[in-house]
C-alpha positions as a printed Julia matrix, in Angstrom:
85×3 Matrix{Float64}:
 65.65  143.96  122.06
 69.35  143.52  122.54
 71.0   147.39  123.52
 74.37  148.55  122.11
 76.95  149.32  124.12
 76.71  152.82  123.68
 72.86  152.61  124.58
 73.84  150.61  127.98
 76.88  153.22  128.59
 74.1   155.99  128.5
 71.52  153.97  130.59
 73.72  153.27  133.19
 75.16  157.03  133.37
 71.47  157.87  133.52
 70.7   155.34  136.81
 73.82  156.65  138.22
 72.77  160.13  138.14
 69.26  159.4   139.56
 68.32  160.74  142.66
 65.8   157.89  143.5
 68.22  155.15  142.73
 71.01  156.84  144.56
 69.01  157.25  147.7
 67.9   153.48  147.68
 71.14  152.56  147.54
 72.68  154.49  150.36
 69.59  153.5   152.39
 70.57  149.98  151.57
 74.33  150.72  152.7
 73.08  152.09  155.34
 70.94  149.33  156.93
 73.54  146.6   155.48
 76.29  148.73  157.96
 73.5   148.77  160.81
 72.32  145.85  160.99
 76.0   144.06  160.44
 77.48  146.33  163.1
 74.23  144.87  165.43
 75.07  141.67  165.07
 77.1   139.37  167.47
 80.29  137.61  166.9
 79.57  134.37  166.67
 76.66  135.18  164.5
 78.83  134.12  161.49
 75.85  133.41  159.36
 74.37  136.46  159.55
 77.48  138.64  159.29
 78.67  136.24  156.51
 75.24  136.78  154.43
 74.96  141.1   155.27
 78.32  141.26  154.1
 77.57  139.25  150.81
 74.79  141.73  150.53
 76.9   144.69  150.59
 79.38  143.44  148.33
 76.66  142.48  145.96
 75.07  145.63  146.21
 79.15  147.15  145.63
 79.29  145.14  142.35
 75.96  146.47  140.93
 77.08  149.9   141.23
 80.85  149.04  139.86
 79.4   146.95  136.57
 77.0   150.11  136.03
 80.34  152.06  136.48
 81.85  149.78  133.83
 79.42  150.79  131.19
 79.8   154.55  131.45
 83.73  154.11  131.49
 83.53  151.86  128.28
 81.06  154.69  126.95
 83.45  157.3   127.62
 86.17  155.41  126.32
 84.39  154.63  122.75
 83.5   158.31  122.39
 87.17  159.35  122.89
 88.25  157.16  120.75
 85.93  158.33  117.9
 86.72  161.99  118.47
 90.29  160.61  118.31
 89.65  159.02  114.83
 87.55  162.06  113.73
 90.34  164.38  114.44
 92.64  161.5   112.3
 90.38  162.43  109.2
């Protein structure tokens, strides 16, 4: 079943405001950060690929970010066109 945009706006606000998913992904900073900043120079692979993982992890979080602000933006706009009536 195919969600409107309204229903993903409210999903994602709801995953950003849970407590669970906000831990996991701090943990995951977290090691991402470690295990990067344990890592040798001229271990380009695995700096290249932690790093890929944190920006990854960065663009999750900013498309769920996305939703809400599209969410908040329709619902403006129809209190806008409300007050128009």
């Amino acid at each position: 079943m195919d969600m409107t945009a309204e229903q993903k706006g409210r999903r994602a606000k709801e995953i950003l405001e849970d407590g669970v998913f906000l831990s996991v992904v701090d943990s995951a900073k977290s090691d991402i950060l470690m295990r990067w900043n344990l890592t040798d120079f001229g271990e380009v692979d695995a700096r290249e690929s932690l790093y890929h993982q944190g920006r990854a992890l960065d663009e999750m979080l900013r498309g769920l970010r996305t939703l809400v602000d599209d969410l908040v933006l329709e619902q403006s706009r129809n209190k806008t066109k409300q007050g128009l009536k």
